[in-house]
C-alpha positions in Angstrom: -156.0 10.9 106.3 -158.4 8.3 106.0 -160.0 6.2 102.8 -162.8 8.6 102.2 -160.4 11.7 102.6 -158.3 10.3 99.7 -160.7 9.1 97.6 -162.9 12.0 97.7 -159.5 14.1 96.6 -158.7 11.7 94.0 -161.8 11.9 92.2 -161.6 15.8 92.3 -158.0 14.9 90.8 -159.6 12.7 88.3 -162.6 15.0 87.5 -159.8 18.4 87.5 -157.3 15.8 84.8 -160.5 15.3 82.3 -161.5 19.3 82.5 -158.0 19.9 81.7 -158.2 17.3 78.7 -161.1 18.9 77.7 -159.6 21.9 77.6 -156.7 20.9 75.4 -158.5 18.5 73.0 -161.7 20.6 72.3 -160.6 21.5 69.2 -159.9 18.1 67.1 -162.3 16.3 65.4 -161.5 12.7 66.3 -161.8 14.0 70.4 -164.9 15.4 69.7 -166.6 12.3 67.6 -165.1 9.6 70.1 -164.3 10.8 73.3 -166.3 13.7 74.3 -169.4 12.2 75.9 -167.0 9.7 78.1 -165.0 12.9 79.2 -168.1 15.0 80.1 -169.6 12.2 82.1 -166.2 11.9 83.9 -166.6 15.6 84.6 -170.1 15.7 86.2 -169.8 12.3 87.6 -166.8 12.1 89.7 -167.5 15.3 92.1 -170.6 14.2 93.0 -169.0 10.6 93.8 -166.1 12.8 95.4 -168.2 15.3 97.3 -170.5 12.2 99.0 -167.2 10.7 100.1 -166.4 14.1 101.4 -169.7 14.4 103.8 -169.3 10.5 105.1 -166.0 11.2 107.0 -166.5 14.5 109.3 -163.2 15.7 109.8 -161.5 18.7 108.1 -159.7 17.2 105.1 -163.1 16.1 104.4 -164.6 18.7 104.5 -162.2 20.5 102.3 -162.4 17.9 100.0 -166.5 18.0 100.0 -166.0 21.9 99.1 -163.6 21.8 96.7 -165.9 19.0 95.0 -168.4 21.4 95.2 -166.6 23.9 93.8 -165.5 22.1 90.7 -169.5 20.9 90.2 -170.6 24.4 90.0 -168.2 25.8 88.0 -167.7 23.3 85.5 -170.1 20.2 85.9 -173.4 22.4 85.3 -171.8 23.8 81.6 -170.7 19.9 81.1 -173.9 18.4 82.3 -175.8 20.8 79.7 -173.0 20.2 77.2 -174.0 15.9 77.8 -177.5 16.6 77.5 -177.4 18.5 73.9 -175.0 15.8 72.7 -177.0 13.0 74.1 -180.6 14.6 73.5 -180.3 17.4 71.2 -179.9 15.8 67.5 
């Protein structure tokens, strides 16, 4: 496995770990008012970083890594990417 490989998988990691954060802290107050934006930049930032090092290295666990990268953008970067824009933009 070389660099790109694992760093492309660890920022899916990272980017999967914040969702899941989300997910589970959503609902208090102090998350919401000091740590939202931070996680939702995490969120759309680090499978874009993830699915680039994907592409660089053309081997299979990189391209499994650039897909799953992929994945995660379009199923839950687009709703976070909107959701950091209203925050940031909408008041």
């Amino acid at each position: 496995m070389s660099k790109f490989d694992m760093f492309s998988f660890m920022f899916f990691f990272i980017a999967l770990i914040a969702q899941l954060i989300d997910f589970i802290c959503s609902g208090s107050i102090y998350f919401y008012n000091h740590f939202l934006q931070w996680i939702l930049l995490v969120i759309v930032v680090s499978p874009i970083i993830g699915f680039a090092l994907g592409l660089y290295d053309r081997g299979r666990l990189g391209s499994i890594a650039a897909i799953l990268n992929l994945l995660f953008f379009l199923a839950f970067g687009l709703l976070a990417l909107l959701n950091f824009w209203i925050l940031t933009f909408g008041k």
